[in-house]
Jmol script that loads the backbone (N, CA, C; Angstrom):
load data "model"
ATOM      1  N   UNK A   1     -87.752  33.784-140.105  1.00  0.00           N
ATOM      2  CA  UNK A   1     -88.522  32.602-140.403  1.00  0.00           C
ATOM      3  C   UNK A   1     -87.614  31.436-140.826  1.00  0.00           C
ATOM      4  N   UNK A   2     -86.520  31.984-141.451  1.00  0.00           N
ATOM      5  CA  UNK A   2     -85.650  30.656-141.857  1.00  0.00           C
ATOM      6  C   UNK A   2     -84.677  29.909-140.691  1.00  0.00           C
ATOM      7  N   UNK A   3     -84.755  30.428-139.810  1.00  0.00           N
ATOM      8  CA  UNK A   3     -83.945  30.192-138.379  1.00  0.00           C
ATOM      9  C   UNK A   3     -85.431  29.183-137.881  1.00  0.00           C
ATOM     10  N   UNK A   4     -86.496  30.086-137.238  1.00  0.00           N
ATOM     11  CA  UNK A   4     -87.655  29.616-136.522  1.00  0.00           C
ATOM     12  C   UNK A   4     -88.279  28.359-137.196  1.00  0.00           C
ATOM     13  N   UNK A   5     -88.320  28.047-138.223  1.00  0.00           N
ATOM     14  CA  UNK A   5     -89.381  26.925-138.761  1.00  0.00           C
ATOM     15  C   UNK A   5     -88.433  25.534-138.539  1.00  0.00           C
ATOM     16  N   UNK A   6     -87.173  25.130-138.975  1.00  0.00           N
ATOM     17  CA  UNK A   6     -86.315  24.305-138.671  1.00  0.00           C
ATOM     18  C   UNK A   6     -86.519  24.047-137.205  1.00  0.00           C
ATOM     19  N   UNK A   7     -86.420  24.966-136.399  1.00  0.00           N
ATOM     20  CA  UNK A   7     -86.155  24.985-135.040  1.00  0.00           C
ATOM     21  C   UNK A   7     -87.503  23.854-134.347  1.00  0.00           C
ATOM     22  N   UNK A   8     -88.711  24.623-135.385  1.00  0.00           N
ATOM     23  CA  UNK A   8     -89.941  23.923-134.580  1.00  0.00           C
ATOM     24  C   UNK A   8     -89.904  22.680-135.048  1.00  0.00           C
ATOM     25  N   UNK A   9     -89.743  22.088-136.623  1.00  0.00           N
ATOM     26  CA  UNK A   9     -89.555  21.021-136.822  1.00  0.00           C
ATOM     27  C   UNK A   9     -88.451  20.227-136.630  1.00  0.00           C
ATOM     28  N   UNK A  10     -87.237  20.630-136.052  1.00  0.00           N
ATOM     29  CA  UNK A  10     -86.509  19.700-135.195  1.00  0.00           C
ATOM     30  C   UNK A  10     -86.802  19.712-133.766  1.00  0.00           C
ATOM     31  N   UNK A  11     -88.055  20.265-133.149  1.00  0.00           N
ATOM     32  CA  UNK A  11     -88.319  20.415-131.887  1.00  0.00           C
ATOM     33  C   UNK A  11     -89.413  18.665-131.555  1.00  0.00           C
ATOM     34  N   UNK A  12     -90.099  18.960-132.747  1.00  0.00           N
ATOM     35  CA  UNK A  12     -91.365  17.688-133.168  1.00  0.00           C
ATOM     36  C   UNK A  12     -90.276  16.311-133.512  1.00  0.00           C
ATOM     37  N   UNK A  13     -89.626  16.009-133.816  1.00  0.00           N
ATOM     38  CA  UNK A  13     -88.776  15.463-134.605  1.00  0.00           C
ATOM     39  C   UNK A  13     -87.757  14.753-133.666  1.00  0.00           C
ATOM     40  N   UNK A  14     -88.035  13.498-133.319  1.00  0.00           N
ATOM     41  CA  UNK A  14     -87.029  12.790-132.165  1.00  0.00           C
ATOM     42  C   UNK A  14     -85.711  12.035-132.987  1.00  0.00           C
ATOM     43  N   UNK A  15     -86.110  11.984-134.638  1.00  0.00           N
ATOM     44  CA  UNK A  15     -85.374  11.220-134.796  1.00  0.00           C
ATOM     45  C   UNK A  15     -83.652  12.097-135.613  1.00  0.00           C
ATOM     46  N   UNK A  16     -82.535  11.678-134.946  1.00  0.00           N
ATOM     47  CA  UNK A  16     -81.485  12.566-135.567  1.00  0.00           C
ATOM     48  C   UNK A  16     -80.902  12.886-136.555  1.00  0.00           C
ATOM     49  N   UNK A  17     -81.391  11.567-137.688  1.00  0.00           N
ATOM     50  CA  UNK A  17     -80.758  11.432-139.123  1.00  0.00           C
ATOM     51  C   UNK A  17     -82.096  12.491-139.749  1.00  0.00           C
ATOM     52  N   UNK A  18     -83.378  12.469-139.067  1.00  0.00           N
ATOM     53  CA  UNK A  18     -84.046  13.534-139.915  1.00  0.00           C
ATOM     54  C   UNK A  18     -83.686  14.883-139.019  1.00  0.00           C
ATOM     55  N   UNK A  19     -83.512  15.049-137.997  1.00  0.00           N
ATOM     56  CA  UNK A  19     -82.538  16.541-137.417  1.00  0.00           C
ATOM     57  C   UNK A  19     -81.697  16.966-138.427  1.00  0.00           C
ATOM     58  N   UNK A  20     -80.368  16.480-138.815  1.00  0.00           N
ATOM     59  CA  UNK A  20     -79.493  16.527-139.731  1.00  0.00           C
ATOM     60  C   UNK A  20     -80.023  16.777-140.843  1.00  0.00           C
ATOM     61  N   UNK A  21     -80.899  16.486-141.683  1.00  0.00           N
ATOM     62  CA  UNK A  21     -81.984  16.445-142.850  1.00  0.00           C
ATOM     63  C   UNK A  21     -82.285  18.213-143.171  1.00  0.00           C
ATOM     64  N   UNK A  22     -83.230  18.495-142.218  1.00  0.00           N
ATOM     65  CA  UNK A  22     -83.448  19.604-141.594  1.00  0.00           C
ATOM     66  C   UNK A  22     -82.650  20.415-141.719  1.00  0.00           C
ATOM     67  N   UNK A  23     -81.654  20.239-140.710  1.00  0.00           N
ATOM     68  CA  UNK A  23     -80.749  21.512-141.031  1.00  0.00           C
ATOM     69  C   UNK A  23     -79.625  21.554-142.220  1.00  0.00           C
ATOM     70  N   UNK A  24     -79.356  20.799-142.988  1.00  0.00           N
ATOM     71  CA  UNK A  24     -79.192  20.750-144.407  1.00  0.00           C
ATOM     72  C   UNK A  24     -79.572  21.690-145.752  1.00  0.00           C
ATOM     73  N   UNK A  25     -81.063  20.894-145.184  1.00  0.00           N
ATOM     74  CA  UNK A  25     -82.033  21.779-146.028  1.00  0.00           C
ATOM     75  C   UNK A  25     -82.239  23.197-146.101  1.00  0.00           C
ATOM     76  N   UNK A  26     -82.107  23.617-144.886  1.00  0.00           N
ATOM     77  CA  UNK A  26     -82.368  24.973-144.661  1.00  0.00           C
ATOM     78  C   UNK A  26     -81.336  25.785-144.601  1.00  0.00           C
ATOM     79  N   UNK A  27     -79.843  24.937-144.318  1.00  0.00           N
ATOM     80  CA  UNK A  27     -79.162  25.710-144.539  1.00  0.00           C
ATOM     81  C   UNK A  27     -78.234  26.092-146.178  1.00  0.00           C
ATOM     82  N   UNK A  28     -78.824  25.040-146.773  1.00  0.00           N
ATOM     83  CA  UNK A  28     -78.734  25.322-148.189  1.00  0.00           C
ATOM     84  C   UNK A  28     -79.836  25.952-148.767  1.00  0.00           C
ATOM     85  N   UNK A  29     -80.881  26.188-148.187  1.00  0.00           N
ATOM     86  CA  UNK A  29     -82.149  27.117-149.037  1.00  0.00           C
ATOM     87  C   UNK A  29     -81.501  28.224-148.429  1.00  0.00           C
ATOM     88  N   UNK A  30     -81.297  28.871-147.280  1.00  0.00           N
ATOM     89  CA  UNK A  30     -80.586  30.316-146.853  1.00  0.00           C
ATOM     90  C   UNK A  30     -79.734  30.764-147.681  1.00  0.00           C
ATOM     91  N   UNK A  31     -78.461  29.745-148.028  1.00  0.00           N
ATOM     92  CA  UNK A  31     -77.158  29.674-148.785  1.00  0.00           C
ATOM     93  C   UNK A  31     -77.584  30.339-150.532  1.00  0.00           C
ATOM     94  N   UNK A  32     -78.833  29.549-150.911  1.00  0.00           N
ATOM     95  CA  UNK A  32     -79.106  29.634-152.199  1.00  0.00           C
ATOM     96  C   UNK A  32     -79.788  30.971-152.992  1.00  0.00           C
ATOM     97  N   UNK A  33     -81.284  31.187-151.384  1.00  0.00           N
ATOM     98  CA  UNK A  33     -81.533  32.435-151.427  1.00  0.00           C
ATOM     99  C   UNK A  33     -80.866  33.721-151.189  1.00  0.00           C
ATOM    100  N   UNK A  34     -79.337  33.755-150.399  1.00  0.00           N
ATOM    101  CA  UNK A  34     -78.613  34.802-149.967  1.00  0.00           C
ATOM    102  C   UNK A  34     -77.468  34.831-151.358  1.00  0.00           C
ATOM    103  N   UNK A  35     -77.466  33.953-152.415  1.00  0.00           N
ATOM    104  CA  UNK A  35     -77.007  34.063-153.387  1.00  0.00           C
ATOM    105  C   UNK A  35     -77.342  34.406-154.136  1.00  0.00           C
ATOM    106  N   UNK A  36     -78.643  34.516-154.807  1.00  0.00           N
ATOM    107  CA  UNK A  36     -79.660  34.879-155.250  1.00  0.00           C
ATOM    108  C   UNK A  36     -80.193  36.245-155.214  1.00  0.00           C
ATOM    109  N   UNK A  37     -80.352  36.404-154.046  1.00  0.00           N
ATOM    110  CA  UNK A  37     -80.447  38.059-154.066  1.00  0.00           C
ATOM    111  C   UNK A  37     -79.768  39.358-153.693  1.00  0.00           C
ATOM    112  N   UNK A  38     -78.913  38.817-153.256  1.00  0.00           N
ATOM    113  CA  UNK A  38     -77.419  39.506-153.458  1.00  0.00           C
ATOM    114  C   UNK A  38     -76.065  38.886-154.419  1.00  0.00           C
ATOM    115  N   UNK A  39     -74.996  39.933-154.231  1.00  0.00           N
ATOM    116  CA  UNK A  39     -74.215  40.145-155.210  1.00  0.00           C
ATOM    117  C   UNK A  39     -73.103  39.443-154.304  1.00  0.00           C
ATOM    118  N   UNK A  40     -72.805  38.127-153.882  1.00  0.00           N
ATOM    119  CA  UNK A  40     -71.852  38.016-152.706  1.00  0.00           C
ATOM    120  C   UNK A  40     -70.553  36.793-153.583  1.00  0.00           C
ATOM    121  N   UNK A  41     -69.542  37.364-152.792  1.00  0.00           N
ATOM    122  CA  UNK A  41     -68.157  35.814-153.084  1.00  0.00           C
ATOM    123  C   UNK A  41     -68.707  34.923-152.262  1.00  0.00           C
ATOM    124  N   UNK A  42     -68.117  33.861-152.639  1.00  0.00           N
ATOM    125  CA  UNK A  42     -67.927  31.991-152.292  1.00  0.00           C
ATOM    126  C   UNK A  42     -67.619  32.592-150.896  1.00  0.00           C
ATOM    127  N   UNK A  43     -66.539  33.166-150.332  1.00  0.00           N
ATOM    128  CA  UNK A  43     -66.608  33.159-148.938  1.00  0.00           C
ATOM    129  C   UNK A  43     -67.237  34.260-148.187  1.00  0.00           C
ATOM    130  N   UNK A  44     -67.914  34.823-148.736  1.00  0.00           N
ATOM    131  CA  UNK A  44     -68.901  35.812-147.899  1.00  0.00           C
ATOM    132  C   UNK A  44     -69.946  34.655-147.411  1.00  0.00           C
ATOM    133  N   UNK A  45     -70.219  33.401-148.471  1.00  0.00           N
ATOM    134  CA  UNK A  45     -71.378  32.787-148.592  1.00  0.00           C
ATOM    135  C   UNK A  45     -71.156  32.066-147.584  1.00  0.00           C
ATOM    136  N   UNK A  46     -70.061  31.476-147.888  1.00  0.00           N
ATOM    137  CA  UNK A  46     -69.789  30.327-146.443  1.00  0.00           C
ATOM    138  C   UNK A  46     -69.484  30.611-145.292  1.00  0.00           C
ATOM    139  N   UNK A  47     -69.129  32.424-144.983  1.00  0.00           N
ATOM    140  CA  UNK A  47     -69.536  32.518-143.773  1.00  0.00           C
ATOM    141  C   UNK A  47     -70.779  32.739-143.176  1.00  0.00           C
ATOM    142  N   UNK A  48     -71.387  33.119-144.241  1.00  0.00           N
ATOM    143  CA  UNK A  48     -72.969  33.213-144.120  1.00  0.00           C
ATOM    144  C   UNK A  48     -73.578  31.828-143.627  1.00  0.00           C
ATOM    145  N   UNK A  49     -73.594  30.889-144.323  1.00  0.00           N
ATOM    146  CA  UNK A  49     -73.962  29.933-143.607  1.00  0.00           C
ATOM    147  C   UNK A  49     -73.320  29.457-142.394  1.00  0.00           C
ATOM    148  N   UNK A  50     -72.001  29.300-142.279  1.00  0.00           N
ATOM    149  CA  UNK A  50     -71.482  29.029-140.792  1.00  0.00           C
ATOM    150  C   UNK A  50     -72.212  29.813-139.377  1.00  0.00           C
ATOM    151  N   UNK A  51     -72.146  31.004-139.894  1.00  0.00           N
ATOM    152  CA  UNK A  51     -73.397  31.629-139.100  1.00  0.00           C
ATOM    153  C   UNK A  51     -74.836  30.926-138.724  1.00  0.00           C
ATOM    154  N   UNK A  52     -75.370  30.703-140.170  1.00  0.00           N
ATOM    155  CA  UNK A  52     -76.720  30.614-139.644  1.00  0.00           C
ATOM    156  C   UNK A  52     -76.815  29.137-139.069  1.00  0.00           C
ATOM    157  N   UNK A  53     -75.890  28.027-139.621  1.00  0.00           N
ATOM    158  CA  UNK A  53     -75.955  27.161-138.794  1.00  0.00           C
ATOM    159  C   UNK A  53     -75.423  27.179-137.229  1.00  0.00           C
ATOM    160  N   UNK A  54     -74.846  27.976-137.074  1.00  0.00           N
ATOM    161  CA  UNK A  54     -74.479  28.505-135.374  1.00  0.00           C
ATOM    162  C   UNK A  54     -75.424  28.659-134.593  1.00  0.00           C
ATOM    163  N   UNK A  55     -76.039  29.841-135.297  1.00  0.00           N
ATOM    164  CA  UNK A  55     -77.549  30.408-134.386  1.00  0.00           C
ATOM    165  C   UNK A  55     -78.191  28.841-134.632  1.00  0.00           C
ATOM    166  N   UNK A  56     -78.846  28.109-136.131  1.00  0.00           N
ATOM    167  CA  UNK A  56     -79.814  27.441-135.234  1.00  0.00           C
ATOM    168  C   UNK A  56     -79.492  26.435-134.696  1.00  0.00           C
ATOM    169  N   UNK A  57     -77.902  26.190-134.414  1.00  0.00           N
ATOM    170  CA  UNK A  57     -77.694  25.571-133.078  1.00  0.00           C
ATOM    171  C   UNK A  57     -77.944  25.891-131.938  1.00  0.00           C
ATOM    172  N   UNK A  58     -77.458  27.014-131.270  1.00  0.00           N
ATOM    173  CA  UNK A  58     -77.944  27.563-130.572  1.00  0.00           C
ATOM    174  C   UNK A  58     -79.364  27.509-129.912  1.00  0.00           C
ATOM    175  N   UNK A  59     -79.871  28.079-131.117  1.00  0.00           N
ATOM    176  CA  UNK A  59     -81.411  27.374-131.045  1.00  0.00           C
ATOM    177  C   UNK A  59     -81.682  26.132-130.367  1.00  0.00           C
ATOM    178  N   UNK A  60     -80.934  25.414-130.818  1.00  0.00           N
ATOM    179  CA  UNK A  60     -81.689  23.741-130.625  1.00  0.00           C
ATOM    180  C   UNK A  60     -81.262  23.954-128.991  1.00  0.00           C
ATOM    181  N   UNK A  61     -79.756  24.193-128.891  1.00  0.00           N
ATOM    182  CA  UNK A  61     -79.414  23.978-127.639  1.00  0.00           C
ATOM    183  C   UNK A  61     -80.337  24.861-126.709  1.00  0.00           C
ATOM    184  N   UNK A  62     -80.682  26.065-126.784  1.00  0.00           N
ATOM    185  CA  UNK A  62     -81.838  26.376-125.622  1.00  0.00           C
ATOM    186  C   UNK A  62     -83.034  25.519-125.568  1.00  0.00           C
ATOM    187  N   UNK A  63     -83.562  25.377-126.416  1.00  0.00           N
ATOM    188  CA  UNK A  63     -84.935  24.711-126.492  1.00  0.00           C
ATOM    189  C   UNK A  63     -84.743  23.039-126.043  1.00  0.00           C
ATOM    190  N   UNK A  64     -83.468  22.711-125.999  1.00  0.00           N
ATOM    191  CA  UNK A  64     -83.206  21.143-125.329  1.00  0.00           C
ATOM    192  C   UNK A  64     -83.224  21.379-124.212  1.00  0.00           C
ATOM    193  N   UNK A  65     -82.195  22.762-123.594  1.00  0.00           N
ATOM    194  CA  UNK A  65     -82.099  22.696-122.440  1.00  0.00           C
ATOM    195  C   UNK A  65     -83.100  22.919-121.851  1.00  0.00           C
ATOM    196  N   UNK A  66     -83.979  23.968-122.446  1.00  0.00           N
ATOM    197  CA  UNK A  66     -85.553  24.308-121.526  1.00  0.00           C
ATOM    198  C   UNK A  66     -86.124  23.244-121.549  1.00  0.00           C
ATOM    199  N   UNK A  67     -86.196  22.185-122.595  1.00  0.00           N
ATOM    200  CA  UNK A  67     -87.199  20.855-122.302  1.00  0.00           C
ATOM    201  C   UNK A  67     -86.887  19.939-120.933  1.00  0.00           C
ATOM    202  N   UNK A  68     -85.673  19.706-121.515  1.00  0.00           N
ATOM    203  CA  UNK A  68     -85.061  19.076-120.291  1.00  0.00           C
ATOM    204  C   UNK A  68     -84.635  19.732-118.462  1.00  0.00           C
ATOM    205  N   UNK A  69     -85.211  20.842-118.373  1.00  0.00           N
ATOM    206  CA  UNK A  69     -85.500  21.614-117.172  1.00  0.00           C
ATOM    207  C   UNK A  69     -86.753  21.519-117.058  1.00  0.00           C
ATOM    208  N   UNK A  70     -87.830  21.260-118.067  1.00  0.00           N
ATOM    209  CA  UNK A  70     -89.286  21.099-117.871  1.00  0.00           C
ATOM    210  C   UNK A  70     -89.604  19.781-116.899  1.00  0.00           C
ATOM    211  N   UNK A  71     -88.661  19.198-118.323  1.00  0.00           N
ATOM    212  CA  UNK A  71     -88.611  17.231-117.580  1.00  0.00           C
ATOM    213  C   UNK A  71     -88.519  17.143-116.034  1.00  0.00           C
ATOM    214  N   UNK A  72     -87.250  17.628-115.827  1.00  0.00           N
ATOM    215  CA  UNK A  72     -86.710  17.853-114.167  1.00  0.00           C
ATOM    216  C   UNK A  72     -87.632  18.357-113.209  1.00  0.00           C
ATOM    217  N   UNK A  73     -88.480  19.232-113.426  1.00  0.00           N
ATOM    218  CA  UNK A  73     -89.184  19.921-112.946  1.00  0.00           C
ATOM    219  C   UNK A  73     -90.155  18.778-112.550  1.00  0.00           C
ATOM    220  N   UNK A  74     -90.873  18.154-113.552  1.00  0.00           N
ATOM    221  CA  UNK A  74     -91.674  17.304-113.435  1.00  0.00           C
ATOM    222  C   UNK A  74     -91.651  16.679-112.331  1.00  0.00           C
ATOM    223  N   UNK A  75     -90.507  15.819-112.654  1.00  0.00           N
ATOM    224  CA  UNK A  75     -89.775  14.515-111.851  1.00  0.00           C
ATOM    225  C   UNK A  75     -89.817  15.331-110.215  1.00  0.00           C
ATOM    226  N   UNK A  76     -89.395  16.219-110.003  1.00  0.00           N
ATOM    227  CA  UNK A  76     -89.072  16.970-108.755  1.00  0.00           C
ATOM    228  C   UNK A  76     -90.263  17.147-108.053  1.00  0.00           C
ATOM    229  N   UNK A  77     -91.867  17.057-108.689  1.00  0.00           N
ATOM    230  CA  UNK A  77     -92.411  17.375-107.842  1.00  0.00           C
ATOM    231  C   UNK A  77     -93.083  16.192-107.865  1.00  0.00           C
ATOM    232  N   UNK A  78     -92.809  14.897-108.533  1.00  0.00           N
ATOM    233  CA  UNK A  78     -93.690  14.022-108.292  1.00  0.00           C
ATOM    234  C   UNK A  78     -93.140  13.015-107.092  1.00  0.00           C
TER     235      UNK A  78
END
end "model"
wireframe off; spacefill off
backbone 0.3
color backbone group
């Protein structure tokens, strides 16, 4: 859920300074909660987040690319 909800609200979300916002947020609530309930070092943590900001890059990047193959699609048959 902490990957998926960012994802949908930077999906709604055209504008990039609130994209950036977004993944901030979430990747310091992950950071805070994975500190929190485990027993972890400063750099277990920060690879932890380097991670999760990876994946929901990742993220973004499929879901751009599928939009923008939707788009194409469009255009192609009109």
């Amino acid at each position: 859920m902490l990957v998926l909800i960012p994802v949908i609200v930077c999906n709604v979300v055209d504008n990039s300074n609130v994209r950036l916002a977004v993944l901030v947020f979430a990747a310091n609530l992950f950071v805070m909660l994975l500190s929190i309930v485990t027993k972890s070092r400063m750099i277990e943590l920060a690879v932890a987040a380097v991670t999760y900001v990876k994946t929901f890059e990742c993220f973004m990047n499929y879901y751009f690319h599928c939009s923008l193959m939707m788009h194409f699609r469009t255009l192609l048959t009109i």
